[in-house]
N, C-alpha and C positions, 0 to 999 in steps of 0.2 A: 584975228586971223593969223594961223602961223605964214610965216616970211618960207616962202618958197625956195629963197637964197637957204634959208638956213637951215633946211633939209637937205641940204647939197653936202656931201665929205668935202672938209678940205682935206691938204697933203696928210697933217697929221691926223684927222678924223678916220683916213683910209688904213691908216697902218696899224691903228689901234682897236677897229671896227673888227668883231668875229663873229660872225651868221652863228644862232643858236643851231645845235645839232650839226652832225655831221660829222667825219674824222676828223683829228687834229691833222696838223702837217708832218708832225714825227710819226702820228699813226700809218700816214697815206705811204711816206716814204720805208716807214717798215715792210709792207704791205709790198711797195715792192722791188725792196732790199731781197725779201723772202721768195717772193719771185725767180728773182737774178739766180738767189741760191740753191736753189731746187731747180731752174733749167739749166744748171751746170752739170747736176747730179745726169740729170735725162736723159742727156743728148749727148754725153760722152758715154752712159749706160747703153743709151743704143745705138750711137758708132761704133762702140767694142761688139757689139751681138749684130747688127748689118753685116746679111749673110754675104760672100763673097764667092764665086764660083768661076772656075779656072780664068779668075782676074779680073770676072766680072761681076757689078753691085746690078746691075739690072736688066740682066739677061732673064728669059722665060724660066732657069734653070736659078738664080738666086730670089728669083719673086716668090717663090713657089718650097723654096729652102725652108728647112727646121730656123726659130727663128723673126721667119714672118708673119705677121705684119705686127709683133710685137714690138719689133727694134725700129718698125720706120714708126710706132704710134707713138716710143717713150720721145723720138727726136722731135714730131711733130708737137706734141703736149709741151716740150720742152721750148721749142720754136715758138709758139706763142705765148708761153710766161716770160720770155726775152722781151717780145714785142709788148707786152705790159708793165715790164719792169724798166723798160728803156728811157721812157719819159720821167719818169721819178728818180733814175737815176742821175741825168742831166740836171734837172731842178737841185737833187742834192749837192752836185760838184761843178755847178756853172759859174761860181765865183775862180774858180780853180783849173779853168782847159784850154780857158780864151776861143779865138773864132774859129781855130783849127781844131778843138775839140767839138766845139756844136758843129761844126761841117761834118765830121766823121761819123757823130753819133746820129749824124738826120739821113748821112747818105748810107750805114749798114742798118738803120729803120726801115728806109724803104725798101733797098735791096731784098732786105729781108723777106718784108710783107711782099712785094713783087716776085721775086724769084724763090727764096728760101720755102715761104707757105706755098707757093703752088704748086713748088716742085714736089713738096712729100703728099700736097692734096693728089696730086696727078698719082703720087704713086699707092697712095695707100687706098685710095676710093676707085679707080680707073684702072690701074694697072696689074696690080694684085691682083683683084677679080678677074681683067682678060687673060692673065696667064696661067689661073689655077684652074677656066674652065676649056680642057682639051679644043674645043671647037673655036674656041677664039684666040688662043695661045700666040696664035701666028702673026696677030694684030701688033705684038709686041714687035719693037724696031731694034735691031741689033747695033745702034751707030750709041748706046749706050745712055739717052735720052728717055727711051721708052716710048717713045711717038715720032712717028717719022714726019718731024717736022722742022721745018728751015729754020720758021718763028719761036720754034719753042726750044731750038738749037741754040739761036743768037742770044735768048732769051736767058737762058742757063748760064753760057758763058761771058755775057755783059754781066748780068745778076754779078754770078761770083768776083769778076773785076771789081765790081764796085764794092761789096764787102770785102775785098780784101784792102781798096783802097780805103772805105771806113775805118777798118780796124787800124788799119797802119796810121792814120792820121792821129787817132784818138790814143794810141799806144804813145805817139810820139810826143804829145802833147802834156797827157800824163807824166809822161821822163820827162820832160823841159820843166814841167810845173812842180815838179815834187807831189802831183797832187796824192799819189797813194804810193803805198812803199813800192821801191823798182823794180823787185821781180812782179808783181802784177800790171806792173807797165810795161813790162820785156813783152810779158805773155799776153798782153792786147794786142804789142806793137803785131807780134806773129802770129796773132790771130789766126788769118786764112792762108796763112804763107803753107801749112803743109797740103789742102788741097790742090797746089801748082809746082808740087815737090815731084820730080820724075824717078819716082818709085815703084815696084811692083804691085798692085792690089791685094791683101793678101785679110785675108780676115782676122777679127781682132788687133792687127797689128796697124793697119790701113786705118781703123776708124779713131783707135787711141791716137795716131799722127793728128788725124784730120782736125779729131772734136777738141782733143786736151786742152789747150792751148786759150782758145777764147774757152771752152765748158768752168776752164780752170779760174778764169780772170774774171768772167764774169760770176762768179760763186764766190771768193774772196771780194769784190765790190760789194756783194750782196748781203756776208756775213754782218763787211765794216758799216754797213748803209741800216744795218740792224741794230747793230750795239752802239754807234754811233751817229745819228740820227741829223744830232744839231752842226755835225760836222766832226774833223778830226784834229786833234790836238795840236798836231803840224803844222794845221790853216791857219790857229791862232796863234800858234809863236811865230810864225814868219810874218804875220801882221805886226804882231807884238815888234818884229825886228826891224822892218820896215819904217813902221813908227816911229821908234827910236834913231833910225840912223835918219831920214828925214827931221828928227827935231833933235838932233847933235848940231 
């Protein structure tokens, strides 16, 4: 009768053990390297075309714009292959962020799914349709939310805090650690910093400030998380350095 112990993994049993079928781990983390990289494309494609009318992104008069609801569909589509590529990117660079890169990346996750996706759900399923049909148009809230609501006000504006404080973490974390080269650590660090920049709204120019910045940074992590899967050369000569000056 086999020993019931000895169906058990040990330490080593577990590290060596690989379920038949299924992606590798350099597949999974391609998969969503290629993500990252393609909603960089998206959401800076439809921050530049998010129509903008005398200053306003969601007045009855920009919902209703040449435009929509194409540029809120490529942000939205783009908004969710972030939120898919987000966990696989952490998995790829967790030896490399320490605790204030996992803070950052869990707190512009949720941000995200919480405030990011509801906001373009609200606008692209809910809001689009009441301003394009004349008889409901007036439904629309002019306080620049698109619903005249306290909750969905606070909701907006906590949301964004905290992706701005996500990115800023994990921007900063990146530049402490070396973990990717520094201009895509700059461009985390300022991620959300241009949406609380006291600028004019102006179209095209308004959405390139907004998106570039994270669109940009997370599409270079997603390139290097493609051609470089098992990690980047960097990680291992400073291990390499480490090593050696601990055994000097």
């Amino acid at each position: 009768m086999t020993n019931t112990q000895a169906l058990l993994l040990t330490p080593t049993g577990a590290d060596e053990f690989v379920a038949p079928g299924g992606p590798s781990r350099e597949t999974v983390l391609r998969m969503c390297g290629t993500a990252l990289s393609i909603s960089g494309v998206l959401t800076l494609t439809g921050g530049v075309l998010h129509p903008i009318v005398d200053g306003e992104a969601h007045s009855v008069a920009a919902l209703t714009a040449p435009g929509t609801p194409l540029a809120q569909a490529l942000i939205g589509i783009g908004t969710v292959l972030v939120i898919l590529g987000l966990p696989g990117m952490y998995a790829w660079m967790r030896p490399r962020i320490g605790m204030a890169g996992f803070i950052g990346i869990l707190t512009y996750l949720i941000a995200n799914i919480v405030t990011g996706a509801a906001h373009l759900t609200i606008e692209l399923f809910v809001a689009h349709p009441l301003a394009a049909n004349p008889e409901t148009a007036h439904l629309i809230a002019d306080n620049g939310h698109m619903i005249e609501s306290r909750g969905v006000e606070v909701l907006n504006v906590v949301g964004g805090l905290a992706m701005l404080l996500g990115m800023a973490l994990l921007g900063a974390s990146l530049l402490r650690n070396r973990t990717v080269p520094r201009w895509i650590a700059i461009l985390t660090l300022l991620g959300m910093a241009g949406f609380f920049l006291p600028i004019p709204a102006v179209q095209g120019i308004s959405g390139f400030v907004y998106e570039a910045p994270r669109s940009i940074a997370f599409a270079a992590i997603g390139v290097l998380m493609v051609r470089h899967p098992r990690g980047l050369r960097r990680w291992f000569r400073r291990a390499q350095s480490n090593k050696d000056t601990a055994g000097a």
